[in-house]
N, C-alpha and C positions, 0 to 999 in steps of 0.2 A: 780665736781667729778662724781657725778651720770651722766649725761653727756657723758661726756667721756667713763664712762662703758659701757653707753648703746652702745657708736659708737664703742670699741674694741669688743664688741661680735658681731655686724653687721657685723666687717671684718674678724672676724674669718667664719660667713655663707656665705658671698661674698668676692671671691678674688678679688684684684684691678689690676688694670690695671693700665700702664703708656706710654698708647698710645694718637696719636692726638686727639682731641676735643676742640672747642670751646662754652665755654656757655654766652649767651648776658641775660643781668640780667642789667633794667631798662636801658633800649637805649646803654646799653656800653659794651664789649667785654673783657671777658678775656681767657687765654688761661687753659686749665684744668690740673690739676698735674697730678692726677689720677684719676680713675671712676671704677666703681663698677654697679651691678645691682642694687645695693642700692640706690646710690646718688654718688658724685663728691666732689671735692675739689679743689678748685682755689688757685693762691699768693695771697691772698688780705685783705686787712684789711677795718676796720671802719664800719662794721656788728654787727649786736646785735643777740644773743644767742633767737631764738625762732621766728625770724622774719619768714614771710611766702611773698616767691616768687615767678613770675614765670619766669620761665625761658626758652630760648631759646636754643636746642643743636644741635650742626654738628659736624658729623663727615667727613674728609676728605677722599675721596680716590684719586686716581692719576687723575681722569678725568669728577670725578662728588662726587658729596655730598650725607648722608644722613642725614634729618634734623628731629630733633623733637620740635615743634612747643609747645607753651605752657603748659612746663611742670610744675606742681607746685610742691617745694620745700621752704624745712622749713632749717635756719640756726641751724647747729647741736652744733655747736663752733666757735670762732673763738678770734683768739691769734693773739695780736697787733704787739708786738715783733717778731714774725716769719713772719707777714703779710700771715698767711695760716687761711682759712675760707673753712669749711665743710658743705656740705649741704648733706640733705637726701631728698629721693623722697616722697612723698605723693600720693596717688591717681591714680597713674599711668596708662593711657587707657590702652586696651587689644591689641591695635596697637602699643604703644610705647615700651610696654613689649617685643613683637616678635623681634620688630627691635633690641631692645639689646641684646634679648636670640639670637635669629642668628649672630649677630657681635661676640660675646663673642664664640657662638660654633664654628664660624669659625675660631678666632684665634686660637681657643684651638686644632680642626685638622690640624689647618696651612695653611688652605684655604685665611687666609689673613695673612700678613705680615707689617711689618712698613718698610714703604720706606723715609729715614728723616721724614720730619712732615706731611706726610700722608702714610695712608695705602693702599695697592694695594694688587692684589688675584695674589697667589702665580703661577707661568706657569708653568706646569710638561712639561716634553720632555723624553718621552718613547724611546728612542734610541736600541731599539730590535730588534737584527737583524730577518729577517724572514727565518721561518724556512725550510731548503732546503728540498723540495719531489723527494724522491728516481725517475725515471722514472720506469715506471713499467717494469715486467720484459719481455724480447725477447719468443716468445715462438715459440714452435718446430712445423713443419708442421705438425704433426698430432695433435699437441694441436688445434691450428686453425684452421684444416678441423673440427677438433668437435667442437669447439666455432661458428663455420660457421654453421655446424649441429641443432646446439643444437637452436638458434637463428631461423633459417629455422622451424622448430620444431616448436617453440612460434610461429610465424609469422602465418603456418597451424594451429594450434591449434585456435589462437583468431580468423582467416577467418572461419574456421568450426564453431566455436559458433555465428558469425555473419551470417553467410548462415542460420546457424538452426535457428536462432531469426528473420530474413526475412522472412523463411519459414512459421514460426508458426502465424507470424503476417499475415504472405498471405493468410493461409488457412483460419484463424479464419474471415477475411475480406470477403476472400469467401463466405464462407459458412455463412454468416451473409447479405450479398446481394442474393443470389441464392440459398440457399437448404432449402424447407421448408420441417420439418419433421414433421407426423400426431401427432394428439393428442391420437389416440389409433390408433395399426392395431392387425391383427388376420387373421388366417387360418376360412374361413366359405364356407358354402354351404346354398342352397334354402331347409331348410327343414319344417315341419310340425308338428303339437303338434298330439298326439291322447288322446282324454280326459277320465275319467271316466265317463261313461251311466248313473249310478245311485250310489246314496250313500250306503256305503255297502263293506265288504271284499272280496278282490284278491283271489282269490280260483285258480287262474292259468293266469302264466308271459310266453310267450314264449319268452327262452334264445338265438333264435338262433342269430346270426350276422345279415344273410339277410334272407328275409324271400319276400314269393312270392304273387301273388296277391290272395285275398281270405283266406290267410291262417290265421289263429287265432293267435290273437294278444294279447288276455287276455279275463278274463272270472271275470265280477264281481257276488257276489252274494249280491244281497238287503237283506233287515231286510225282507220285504215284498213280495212274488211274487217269479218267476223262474230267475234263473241265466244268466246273458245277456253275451253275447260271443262278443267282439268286432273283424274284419277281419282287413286284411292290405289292405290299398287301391290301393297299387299298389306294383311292383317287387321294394322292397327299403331296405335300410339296415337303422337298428336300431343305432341309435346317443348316443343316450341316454336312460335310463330307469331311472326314476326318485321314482320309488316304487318298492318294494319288495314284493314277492309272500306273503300271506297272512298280507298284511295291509292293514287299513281302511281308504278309500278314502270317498270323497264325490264330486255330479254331477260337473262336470266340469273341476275338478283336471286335469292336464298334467301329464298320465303315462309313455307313449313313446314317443322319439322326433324320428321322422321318415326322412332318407333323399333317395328321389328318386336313384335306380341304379346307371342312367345314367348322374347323375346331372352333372354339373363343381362344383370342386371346386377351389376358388379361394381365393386369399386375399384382405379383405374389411379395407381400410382406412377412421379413420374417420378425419375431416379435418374442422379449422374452414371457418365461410363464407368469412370474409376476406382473407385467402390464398387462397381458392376453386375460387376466383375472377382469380387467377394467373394461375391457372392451365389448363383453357381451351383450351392455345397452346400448352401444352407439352402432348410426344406423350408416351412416358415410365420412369421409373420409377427403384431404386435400390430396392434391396429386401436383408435382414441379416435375415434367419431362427435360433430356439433355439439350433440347432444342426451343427451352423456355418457355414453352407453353402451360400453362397455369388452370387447372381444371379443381374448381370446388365443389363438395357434394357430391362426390364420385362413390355410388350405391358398393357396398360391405355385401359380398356375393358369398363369402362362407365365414366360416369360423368352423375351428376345430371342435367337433362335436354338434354343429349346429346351422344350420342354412343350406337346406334345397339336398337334392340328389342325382345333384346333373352328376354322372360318370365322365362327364370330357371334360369336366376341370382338373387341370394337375393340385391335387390335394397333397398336403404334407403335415407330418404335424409342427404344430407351432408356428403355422401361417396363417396367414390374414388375405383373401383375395379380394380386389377390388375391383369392379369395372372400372374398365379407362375412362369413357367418357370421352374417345376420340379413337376416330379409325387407324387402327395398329396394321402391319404389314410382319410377315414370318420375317423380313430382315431387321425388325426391330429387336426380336426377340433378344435377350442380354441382357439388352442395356438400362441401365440405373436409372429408375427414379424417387425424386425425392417424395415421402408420404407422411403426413402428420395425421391422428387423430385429435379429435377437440371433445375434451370431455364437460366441456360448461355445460352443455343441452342436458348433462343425465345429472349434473349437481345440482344442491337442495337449493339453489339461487338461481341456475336454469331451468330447473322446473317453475320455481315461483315469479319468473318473466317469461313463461311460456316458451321456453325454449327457444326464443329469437335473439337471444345474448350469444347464443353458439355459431350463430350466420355471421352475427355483426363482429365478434371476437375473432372470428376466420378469416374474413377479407384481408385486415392489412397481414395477416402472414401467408397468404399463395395471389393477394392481387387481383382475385377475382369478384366478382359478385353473383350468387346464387348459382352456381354451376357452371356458368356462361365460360367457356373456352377461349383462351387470349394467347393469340401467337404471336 
């Protein structure tokens, strides 16, 4: 009795089944009543209650088998008079488990079916008709001249953003092979310091702009001694005054920065040694003042080691001077500007267009054309 109770509550947690199977139980075959995730039950008699087997199982389908191989199983019952003998599973691998959870969830979706004494996987046949698309609709010649339009449109539009990404790729390649820009430039002139005579207070600065040869420059007075008067050494104009009328300077200080009348002013690029290697074919130069003025073809007046022998240009080494190319004032003197060289005129592609690639490659970066000055 206890027995049996325990198999009626098994069936209650597992439904049975009463599909194909066969189970081989010591060398001989029988065919299965019904089966369960639990265990099985054959016709058969002459079993003892508690026996432990193993057993062999297939299930059939229409064109192949699945088998479970040594399963072992314990006799749960087994009733003479009905010739029906129940077994339960034991032990069950983690393999033999899936194979009956997927058998048992397929019948239960209907994925498999009984076809007489095997099972076979159910064939769906979607018989749906497809569904008809409207053709679209006729449109009116002015709808089409704008859909013509509007597409022409796009077509310009994405060639314009291609030209411009050409462009910018071209220039940036350019100007990455051929324009070396200084590492500083500037508006300068050849001028001269005048010092403090002796240690001692400024008792008199002359204010004027320019001042002529001879004429008084400043007047220190020592702790010690008469007041020294220093002259201008020549007809120059005043750059700079670096002290104010009564401060105390001492020998040697720079009061006045002095620049000759008649000096040139020009603009001094400074340039490292390896570009300055590049620069001894090229003959001119862009020039960008702070006041936006745009000067091309601005004449290359020295190079280190090479170009003229004017003594009134401020030379230095590892500069580059350039005419301006527009009339400069001593108060300009300082201040920054922008200077590119364009090396296409002296490469073996602007030699072989005659060096007119180097004008035309120059314009869109200082805005000018051929020298001409734009304020």
């Amino acid at each position: 009795m206890g027995a049996m109770s325990y198999e009626a509550e098994l069936q209650r947690q597992h439904p049975r089944y009463r599909l194909p199977m066969r189970a081989t139980i010591d060398g001989k075959i029988y065919q299965v009543n019904d089966w369960s995730m639990n265990g099985f039950a054959i016709d058969a008699k002459g079993f003892t209650p508690g026996k432990k087997v193993i057993a062999h199982l297939t299930i059939p389908f229409s064109s192949y088998e699945f088998s479970l191989t040594e399963v072992p199983a314990e006799v749960l019952y087994s009733t003479d008079p009905l010739s029906r003998t129940s077994f339960m599973f034991l032990n069950l691998e983690e393999g033999q488990v899936s194979l009956l959870q997927y058998v048992t969830d397929a019948i239960l979706s209907g994925e498999v079916v009984r076809a007489g004494d095997v099972l076979d996987v159910a064939r769906r046949t979607d018989m749906v008709k497809s569904k008809q698309v409207p053709p679209p609709p006729r449109l009116s010649t002015g709808a089409r001249i704008a859909q013509l339009g509007r597409r022409a449109a796009a077509t310009a539009g994405v060639a314009a953003i291609g030209a411009a990404l050409i462009a910018f790729l071209s220039a940036n390649v350019y100007d990455e092979l051929y324009i070396i820009r200084p590492q500083s430039a500037a508006i300068t002139a050849k001028t001269v310091n005048v010092a403090a005579p002796s240690v001692g207070r400024i008792t008199f600065l002359n204010e004027k702009k320019e001042v002529a040869f001879g004429e008084p420059l400043m007047t220190v007075n020592p702790a010690v001694g008469n007041p020294i008067t220093v002259e201008s050494p020549c007809d120059c104009v005043q750059v700079d005054q670096r002290f104010a009328n009564g401060d105390f300077v001492r020998t040697g200080d720079p009061v006045v920065r002095l620049m000759r009348a008649d000096a040139p002013i020009v603009v001094s690029a400074t340039v490292g040694d390896k570009e300055l290697m590049s620069l001894y074919g090229v003959k001119t130069a862009s020039l960008v003042y702070p006041d936006g003025t745009s000067v091309g073809e601005a004449d290359i007046l020295w190079l280190p080691g090479k170009g003229g022998t004017q003594a009134d240009l401020p030379r230095e080494p590892l500069t580059v001077l350039v005419a301006p190319k527009k009339q400069l004032s001593p108060d300009m003197i300082g201040q920054p500007v922008e200077v590119q060289f364009d090396l296409f005129g002296e490469s073996l592609i602007g030699r072989l267009l005659g060096g007119s690639g180097s004008a035309v490659a120059a314009e869109p970066q200082v805005g000018v054309t051929s020298g001409e000055v734009k304020s």
